[in-house]
N, C-alpha and C positions, 0 to 999 in steps of 0.2 A: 412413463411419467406423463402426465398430463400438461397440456401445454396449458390450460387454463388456471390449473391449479397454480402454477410460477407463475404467470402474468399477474395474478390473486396475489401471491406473495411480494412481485418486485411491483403490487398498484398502476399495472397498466392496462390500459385500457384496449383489447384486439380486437378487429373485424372478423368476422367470420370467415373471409378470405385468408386474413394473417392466421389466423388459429391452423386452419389447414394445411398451411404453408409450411409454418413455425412446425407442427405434427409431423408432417415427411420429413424436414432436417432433423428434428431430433430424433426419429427413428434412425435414418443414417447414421447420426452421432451414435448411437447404443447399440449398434452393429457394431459398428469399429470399436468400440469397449471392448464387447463381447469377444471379438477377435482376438485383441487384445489381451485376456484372461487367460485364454490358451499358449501365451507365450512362457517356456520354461526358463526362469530368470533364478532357480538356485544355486548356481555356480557364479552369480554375479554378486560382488560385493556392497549390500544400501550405500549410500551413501549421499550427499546432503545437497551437493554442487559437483557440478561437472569438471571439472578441474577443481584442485587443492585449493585452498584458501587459508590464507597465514596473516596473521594480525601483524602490521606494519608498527612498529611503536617509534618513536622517534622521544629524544630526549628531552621531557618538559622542562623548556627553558625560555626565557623572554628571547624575544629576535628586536634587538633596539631598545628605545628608550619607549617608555609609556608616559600618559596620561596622569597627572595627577588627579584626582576628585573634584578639586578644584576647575581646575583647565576641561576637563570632558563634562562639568556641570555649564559652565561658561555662558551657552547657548542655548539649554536648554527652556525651553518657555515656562516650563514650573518645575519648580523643585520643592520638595519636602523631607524632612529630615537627612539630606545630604544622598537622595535620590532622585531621581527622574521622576516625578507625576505624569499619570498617563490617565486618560478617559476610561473609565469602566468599560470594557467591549462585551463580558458577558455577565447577564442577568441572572 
């Protein structure tokens, strides 16, 4: 892989020092790929995460008293139709 071609890609700007640099590391890097490929991993089962992962679900329930619409509108600096108004952030 070309190291100019991905600085092209991520619009960066390299020295001709860096290009060279960045060239020897990524060679290292695609040895040890290469290496890598030679490893026999068919007795090993895919899998997604390194340890188990189990969906924690807890019981949807209120914890206390809330807010009425009223009371959590209160403060708000502008309200419209019994919402929050909020400054346009995207154009």
């Amino acid at each position: 892989m070309d190291v100019r071609y991905v600085a092209r890609l991520a619009r960066l700007a390299l020295s001709e020092e860096e290009v060279s640099r960045y060239q020897d590391q990524l060679g290292h890097i695609l040895e040890h790929v290469e290496q890598l490929k030679g490893v026999d991993v068919s007795e090993i089962e895919p899998t997604a995460h390194a340890s188990p992962v189990f969906d924690v679900m807890r019981e949807d329930a209120p914890h206390g008293e809330s807010f009425t619409a009223e009371e959590a509108l209160a403060n708000a600096p502008e309200v419209s139709q019994g919402q929050f108004r909020m400054p346009k952030v995207v154009e």
